[in-house]
Biopython code that builds the backbone (N, CA, C, O; Angstrom):
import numpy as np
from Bio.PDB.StructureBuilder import StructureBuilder

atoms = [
    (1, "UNK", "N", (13.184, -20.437, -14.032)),
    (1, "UNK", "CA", (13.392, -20.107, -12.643)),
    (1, "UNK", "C", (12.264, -20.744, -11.825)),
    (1, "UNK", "O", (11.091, -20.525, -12.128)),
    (2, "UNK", "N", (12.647, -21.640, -10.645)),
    (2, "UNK", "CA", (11.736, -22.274, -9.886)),
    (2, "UNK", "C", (12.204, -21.812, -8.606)),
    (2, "UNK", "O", (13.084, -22.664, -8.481)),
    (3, "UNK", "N", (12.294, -21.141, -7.584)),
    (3, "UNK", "CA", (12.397, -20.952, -6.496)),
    (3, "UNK", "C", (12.307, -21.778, -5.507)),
    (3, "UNK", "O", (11.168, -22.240, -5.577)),
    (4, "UNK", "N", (12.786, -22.178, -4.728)),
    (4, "UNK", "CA", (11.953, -23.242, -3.405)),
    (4, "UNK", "C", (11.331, -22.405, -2.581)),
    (4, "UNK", "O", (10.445, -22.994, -1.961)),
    (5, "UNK", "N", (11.434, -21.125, -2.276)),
    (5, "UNK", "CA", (10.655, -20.119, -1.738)),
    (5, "UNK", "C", (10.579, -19.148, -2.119)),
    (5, "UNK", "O", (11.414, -18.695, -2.901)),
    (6, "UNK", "N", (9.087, -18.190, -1.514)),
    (6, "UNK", "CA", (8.735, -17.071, -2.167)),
    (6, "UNK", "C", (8.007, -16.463, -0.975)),
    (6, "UNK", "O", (7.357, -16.971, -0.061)),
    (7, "UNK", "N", (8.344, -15.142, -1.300)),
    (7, "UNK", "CA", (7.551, -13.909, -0.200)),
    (7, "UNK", "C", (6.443, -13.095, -1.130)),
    (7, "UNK", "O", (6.729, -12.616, -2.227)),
    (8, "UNK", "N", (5.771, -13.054, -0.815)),
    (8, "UNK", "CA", (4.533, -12.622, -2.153)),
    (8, "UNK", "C", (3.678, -11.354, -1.177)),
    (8, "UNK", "O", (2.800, -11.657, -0.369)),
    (9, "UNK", "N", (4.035, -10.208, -1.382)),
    (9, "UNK", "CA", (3.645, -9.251, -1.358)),
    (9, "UNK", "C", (2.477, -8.911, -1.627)),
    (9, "UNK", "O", (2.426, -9.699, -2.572)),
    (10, "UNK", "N", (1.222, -8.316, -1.650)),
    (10, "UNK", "CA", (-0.114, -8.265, -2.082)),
    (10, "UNK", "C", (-1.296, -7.051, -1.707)),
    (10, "UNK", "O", (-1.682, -7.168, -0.544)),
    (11, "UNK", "N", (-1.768, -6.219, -2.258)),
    (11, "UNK", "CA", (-2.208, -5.383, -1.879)),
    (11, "UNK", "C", (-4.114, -5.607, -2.099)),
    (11, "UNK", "O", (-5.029, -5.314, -1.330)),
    (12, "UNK", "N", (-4.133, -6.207, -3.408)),
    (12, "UNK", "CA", (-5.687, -6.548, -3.740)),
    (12, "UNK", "C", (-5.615, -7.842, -3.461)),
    (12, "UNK", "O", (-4.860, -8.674, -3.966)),
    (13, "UNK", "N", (-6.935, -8.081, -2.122)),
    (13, "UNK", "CA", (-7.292, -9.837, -2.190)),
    (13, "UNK", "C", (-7.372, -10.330, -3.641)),
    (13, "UNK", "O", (-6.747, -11.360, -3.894)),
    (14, "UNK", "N", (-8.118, -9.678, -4.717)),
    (14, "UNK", "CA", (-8.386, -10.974, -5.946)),
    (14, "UNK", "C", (-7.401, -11.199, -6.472)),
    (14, "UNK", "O", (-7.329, -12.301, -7.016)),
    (15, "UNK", "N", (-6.373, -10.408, -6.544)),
    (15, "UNK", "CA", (-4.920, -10.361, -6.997)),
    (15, "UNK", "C", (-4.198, -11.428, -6.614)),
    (15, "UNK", "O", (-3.567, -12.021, -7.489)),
    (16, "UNK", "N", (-4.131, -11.938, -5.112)),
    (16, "UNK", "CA", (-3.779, -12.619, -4.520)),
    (16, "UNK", "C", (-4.189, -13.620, -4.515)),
    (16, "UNK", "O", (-3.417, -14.509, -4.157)),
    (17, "UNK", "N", (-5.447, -13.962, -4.862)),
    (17, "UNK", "CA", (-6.188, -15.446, -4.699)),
    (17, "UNK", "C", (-5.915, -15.795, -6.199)),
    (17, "UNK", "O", (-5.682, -16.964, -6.506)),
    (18, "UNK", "N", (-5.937, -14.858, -7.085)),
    (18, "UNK", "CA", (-5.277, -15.410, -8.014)),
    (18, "UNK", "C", (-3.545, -15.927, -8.263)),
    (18, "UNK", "O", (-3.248, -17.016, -8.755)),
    (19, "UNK", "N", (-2.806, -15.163, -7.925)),
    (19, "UNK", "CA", (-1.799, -15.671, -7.665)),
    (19, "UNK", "C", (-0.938, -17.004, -6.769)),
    (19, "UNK", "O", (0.266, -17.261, -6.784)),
    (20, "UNK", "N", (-1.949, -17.631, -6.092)),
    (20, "UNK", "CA", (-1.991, -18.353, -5.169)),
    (20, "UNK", "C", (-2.729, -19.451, -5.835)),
    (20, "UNK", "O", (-2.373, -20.578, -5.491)),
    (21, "UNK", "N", (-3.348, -19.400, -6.407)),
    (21, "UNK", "CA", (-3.715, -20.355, -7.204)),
    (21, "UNK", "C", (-3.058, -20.701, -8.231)),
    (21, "UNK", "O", (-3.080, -21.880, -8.582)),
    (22, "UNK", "N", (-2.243, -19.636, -9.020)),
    (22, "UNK", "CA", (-1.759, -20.426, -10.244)),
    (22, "UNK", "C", (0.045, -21.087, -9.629)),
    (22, "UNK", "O", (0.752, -21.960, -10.133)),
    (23, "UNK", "N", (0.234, -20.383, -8.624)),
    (23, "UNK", "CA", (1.685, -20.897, -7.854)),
    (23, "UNK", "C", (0.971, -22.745, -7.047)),
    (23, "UNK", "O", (1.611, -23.743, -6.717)),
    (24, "UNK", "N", (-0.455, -22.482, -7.006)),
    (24, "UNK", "CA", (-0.558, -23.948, -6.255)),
    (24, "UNK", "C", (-0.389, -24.878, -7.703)),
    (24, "UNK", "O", (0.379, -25.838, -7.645)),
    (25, "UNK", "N", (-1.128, -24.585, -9.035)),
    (25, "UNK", "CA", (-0.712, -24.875, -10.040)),
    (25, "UNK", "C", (0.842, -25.720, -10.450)),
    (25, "UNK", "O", (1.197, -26.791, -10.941)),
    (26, "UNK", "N", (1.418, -24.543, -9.928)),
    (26, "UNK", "CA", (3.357, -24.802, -10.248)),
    (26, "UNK", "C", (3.701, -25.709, -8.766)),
    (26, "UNK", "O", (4.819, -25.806, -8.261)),
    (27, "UNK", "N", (2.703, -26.195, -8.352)),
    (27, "UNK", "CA", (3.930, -26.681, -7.198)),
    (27, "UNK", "C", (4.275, -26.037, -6.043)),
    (27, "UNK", "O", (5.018, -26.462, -5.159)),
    (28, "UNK", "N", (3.581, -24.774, -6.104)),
    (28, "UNK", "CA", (4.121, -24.530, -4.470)),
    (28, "UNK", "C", (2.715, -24.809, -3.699)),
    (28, "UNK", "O", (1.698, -25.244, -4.239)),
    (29, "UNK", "N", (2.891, -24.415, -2.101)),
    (29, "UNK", "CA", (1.907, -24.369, -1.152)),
    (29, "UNK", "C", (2.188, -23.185, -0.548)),
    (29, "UNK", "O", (3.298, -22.663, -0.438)),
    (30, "UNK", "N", (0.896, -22.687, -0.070)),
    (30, "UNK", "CA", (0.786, -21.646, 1.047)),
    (30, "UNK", "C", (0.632, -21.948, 1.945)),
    (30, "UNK", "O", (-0.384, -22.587, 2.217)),
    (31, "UNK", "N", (2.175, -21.441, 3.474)),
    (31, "UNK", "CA", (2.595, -21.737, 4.404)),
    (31, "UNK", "C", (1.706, -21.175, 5.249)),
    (31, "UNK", "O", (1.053, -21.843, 6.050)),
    (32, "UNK", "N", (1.583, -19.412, 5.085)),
    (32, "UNK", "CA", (1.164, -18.387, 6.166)),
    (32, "UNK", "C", (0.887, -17.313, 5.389)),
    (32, "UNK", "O", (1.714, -17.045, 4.518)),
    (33, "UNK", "N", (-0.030, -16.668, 5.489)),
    (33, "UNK", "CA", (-0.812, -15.278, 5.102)),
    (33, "UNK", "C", (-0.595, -14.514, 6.339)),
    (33, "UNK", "O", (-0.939, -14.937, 7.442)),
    (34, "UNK", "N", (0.051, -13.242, 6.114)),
    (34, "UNK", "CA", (0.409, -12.193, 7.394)),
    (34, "UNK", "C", (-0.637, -11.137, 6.951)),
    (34, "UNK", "O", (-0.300, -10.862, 5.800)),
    (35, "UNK", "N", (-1.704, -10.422, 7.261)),
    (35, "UNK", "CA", (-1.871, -9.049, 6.869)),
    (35, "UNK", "C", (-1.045, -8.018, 7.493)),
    (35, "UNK", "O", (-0.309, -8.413, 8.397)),
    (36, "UNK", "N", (-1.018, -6.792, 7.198)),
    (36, "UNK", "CA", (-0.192, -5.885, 7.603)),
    (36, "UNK", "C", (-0.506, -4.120, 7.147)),
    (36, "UNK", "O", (-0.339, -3.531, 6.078)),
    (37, "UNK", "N", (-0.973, -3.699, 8.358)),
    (37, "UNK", "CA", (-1.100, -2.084, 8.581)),
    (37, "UNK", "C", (-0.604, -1.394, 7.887)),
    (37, "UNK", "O", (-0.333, -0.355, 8.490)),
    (38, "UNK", "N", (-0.206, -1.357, 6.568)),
    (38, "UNK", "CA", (0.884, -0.373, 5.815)),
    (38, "UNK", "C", (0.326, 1.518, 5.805)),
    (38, "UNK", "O", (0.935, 2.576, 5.649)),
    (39, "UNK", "N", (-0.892, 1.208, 6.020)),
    (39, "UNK", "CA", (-1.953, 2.729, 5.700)),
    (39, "UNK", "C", (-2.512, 2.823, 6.779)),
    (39, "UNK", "O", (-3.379, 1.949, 6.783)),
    (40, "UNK", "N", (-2.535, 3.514, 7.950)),
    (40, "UNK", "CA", (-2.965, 3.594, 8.962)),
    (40, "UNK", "C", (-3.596, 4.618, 8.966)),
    (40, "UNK", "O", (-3.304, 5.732, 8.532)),
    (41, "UNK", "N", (-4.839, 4.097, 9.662)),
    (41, "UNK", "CA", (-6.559, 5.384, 9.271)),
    (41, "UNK", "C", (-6.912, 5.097, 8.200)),
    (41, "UNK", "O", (-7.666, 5.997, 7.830)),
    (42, "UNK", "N", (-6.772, 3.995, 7.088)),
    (42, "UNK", "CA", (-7.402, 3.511, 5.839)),
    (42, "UNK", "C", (-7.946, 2.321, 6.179)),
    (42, "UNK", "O", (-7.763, 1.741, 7.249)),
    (43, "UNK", "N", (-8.774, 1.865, 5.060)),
    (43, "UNK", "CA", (-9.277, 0.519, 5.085)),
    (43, "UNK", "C", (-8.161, -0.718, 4.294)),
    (43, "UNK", "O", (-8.255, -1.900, 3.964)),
    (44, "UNK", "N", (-7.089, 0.379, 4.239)),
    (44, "UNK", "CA", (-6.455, -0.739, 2.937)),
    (44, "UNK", "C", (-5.352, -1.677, 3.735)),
    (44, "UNK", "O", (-4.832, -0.870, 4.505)),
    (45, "UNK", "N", (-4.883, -2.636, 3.898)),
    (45, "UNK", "CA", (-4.556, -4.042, 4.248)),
    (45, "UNK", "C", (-3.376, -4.528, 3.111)),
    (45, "UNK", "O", (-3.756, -4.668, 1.949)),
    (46, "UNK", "N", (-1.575, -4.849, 3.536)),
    (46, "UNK", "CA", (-1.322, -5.461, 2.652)),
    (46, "UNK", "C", (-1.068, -6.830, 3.428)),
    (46, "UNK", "O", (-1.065, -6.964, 4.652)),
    (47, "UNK", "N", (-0.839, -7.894, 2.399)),
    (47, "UNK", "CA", (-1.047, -9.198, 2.703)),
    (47, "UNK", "C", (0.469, -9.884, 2.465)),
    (47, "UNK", "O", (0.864, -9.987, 1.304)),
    (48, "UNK", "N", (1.193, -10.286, 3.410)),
    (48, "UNK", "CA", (2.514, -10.729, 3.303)),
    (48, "UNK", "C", (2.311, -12.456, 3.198)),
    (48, "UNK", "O", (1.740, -12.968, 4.161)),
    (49, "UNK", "N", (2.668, -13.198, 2.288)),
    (49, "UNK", "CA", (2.427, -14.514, 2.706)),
    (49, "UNK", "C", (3.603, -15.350, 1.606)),
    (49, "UNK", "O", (3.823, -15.230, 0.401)),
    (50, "UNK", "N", (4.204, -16.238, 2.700)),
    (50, "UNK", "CA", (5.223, -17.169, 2.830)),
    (50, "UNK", "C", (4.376, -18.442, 1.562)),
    (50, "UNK", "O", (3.238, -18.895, 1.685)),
    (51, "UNK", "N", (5.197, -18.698, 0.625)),
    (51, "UNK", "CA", (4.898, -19.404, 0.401)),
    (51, "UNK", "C", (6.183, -20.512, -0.735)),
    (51, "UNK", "O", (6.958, -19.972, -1.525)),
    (52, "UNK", "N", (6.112, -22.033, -0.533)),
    (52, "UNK", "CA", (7.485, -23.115, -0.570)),
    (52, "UNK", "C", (6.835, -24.200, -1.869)),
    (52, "UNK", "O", (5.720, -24.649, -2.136)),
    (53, "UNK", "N", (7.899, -24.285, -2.330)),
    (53, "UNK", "CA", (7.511, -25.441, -3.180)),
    (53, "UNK", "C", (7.698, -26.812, -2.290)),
    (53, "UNK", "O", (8.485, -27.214, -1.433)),
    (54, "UNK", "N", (6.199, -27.445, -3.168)),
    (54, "UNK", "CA", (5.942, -28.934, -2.503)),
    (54, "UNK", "C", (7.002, -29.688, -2.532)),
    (54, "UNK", "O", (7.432, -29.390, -3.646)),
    (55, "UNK", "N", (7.818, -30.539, -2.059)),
    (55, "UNK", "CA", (8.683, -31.735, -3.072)),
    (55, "UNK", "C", (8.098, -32.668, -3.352)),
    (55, "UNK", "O", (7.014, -32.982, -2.862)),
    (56, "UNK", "N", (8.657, -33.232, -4.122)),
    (56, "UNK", "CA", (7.760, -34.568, -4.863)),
    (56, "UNK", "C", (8.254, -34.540, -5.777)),
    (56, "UNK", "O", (7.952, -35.334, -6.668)),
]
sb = StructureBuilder()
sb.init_structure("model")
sb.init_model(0)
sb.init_chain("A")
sb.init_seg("    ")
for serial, (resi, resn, name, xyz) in enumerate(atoms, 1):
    if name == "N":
        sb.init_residue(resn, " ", resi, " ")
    sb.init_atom(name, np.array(xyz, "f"), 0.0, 1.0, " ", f" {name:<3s}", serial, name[0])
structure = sb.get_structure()
């Protein structure tokens, strides 16, 4: 399964920088990183980000 796109959900930054790295690995790129308020009155942050395979 190769997708041409992906919505990548994320709650821990290292989680994410890892995941983003091994998808730059496979061929994709990261379009846009959204954060997003899910816990309001917390410090906690989830991270919505768009991300497409290169072509080539």
């Amino acid at each position: 399964m190769s997708p041409q796109k992906i919505v990548h959900v994320s709650y821990y930054p290292a989680t994410l920088a890892r995941d983003l790295r091994i998808l730059n690995d496979l061929g994709y790129k990261t379009l846009e990183v959204q954060p997003v308020d899910m816990f309001p009155q917390t410090a906690h942050t989830e991270c919505v980000t768009r991300i497409e395979r290169v072509k080539g």
